[in-house]
Residue, then its C-alpha position, 0 to 999 in steps of 0.5 A: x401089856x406095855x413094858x415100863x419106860x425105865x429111861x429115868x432110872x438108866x445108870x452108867x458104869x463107873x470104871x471103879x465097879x460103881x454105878x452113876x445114875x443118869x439123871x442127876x440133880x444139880x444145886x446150883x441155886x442161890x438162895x439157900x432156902x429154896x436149895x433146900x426145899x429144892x433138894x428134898x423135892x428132887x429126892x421125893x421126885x426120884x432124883x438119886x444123883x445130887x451135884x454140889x460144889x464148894x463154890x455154889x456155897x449150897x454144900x450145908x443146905x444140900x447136907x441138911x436136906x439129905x439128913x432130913x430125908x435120911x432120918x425120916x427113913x424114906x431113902x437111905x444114903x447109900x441110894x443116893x449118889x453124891x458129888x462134890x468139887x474142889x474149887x480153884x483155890x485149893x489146887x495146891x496138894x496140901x490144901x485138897x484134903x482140908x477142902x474135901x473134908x470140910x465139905x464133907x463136913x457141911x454135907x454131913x456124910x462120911x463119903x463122897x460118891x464122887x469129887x470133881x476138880x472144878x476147873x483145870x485152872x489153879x487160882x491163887x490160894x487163899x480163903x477168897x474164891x475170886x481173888x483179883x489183882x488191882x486191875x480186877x484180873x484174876x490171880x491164877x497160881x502158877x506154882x501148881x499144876x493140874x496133876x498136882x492137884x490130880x495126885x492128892x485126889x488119888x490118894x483121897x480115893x486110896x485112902x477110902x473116903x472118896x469113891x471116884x474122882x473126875x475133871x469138871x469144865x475142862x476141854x479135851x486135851x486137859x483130859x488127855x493130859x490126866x489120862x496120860x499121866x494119871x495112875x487113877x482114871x477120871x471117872x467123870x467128865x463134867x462139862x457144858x453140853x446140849x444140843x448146841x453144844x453136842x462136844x461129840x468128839x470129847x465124848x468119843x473120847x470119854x466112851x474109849x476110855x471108860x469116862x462116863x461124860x455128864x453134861x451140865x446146862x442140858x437145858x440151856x440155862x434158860x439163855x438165848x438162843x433159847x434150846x427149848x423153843x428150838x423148832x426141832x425140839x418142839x415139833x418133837x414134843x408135840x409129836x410124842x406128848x412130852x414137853x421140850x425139856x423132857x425131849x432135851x433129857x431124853x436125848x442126853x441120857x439115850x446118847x449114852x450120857x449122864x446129865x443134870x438139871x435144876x429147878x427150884x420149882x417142885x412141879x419142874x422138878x418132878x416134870x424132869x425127872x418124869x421122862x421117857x424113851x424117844x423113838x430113833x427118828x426122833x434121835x436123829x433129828x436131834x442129832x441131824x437138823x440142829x445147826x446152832x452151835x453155842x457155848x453159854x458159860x464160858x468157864x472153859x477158857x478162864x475157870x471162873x464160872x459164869x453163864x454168858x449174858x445174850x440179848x434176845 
């Protein structure tokens, strides 16, 4: 008798004794009604990993579709692995409590699995997201820096109400710094990431220190180049009977990484979830034969989020 493909259900070990599914389900989704439908069908699909954010302004839809689920008795939170991050404007220490706490406020939970700093960039406080100066230039907050910001987190995991914490869009030398200077470890290491875009030495880096890396836009965020026509990838899913989304995931998660992926459509949403182990050959293609190298959000290198327009 064939053993179960259990791919889906992998998880990575925290360096806080916890556990984070593989296979996550990002919210970044700008209607608010389909980020709640989207999200209550990832969860009815077997999605057990839920990724927000203070600036995808999805945190209340997210919070809603988990009572809903929660009420109706078919998962209970504790199964769920939920994950919020600290926007940019609330760098400063004392402005990292009130932040997480209103998230958890509209996420209607009274713990974090985990929370993110957005972005290693500090923008000028305030209650306005993008502030800009007269010339449209960002304001970026010199008088705090990113162990600043660190530390408050630290105190939010001591205090109970935050499981682990971790860096989101950040390079490899931001992850340096805060495992230097750091007294609790990054849990998570948040960033772009798919086969354009392997960032095999960051996460080497992550592996010999305990940091579980998580890619965002593990498909390519339906951009140009397009991943998912890549002849590689394609000539996989002929061969193994899976479609070139499905031979995207599988790669990440058997590469030793945690990843997510979005969808507002119920059919793709569990498509995404129903993946299975690829063979080694398969792997190493992947890994070998692909030759493009792009980056599609450049966040990296301005902290203000935005996935790069390409023409065809």
């Amino acid at each position: 008798m064939k053993e179960p493909d259990n791919l889906r259900y992998t998880k990575l070990a925290l360096n806080n004794g916890c556990s984070i599914p593989a296979l996550g389900f990002g919210t970044l989704i700008p209607d608010p009604v389909a980020t709640r439908t989207a999200t209550k069908a990832a969860l009815e699909a077997g999605f057990r990993l839920l990724d927000t954010a203070e600036r995808y302004r999805t945190e209340k839809e997210v919070g809603e579709a988990m009572a809903e689920v929660f009420k109706a008795g078919q998962i209970q939170r504790e199964e769920v692995f939920v994950a919020t991050k600290l926007w940019n404007t609330n760098h400063r220490p004392e402005r990292v409590k009130p932040a997480f706490e209103a998230s958890l406020r509209k996420l209607q939970l009274d713990y974090l699995d985990l929370y993110l700093i957005h972005t290693p960039f500090a923008f000028q406080p305030g209650d306005e997201q993008d502030p800009r100066d007269a010339d449209g230039k960002v304001i970026y907050d010199q008088g705090v820096t990113l162990q600043d910001t660190w530390g408050a987190l630290e105190q939010l995991v001591r205090e109970g109400k935050c499981k682990a914490i971790g860096l989101s869009d950040v390079g490899l030398a931001k992850v340096q710094e805060i495992v230097t200077t750091a007294t609790i470890q990054p849990a998570v290491v948040h960033v772009e990431s798919h086969p354009y875009l392997p960032e095999w030495e960051l996460l080497d880096y992550c592996r010999k220190n305990g940091i579980v890396f998580q890619s965002f836009a593990a498909l390519g965020h339906s951009s140009e180049p397009n991943l998912l026509a890549d002849p590689v990838i394609t000539a996989i899913a002929q061969r193994v009977g899976k479609t070139p989304a499905q031979v995207a995931l599988a790669w990440a998660i058997q590469r030793g990484t945690a990843l997510l992926t979005t969808s507002k459509t119920p059919s793709r949403i569990a498509e995404n979830f129903d993946i299975s182990t690829l063979p080694e050959d398969a792997l190493r293609e992947i890994s070998e034969r692909i030759q493009t190298q792009i980056r599609f959000n450049a966040v990296v290198e301005t902290g203000v989020p935005g996935f790069i327009p390409r023409k065809k």
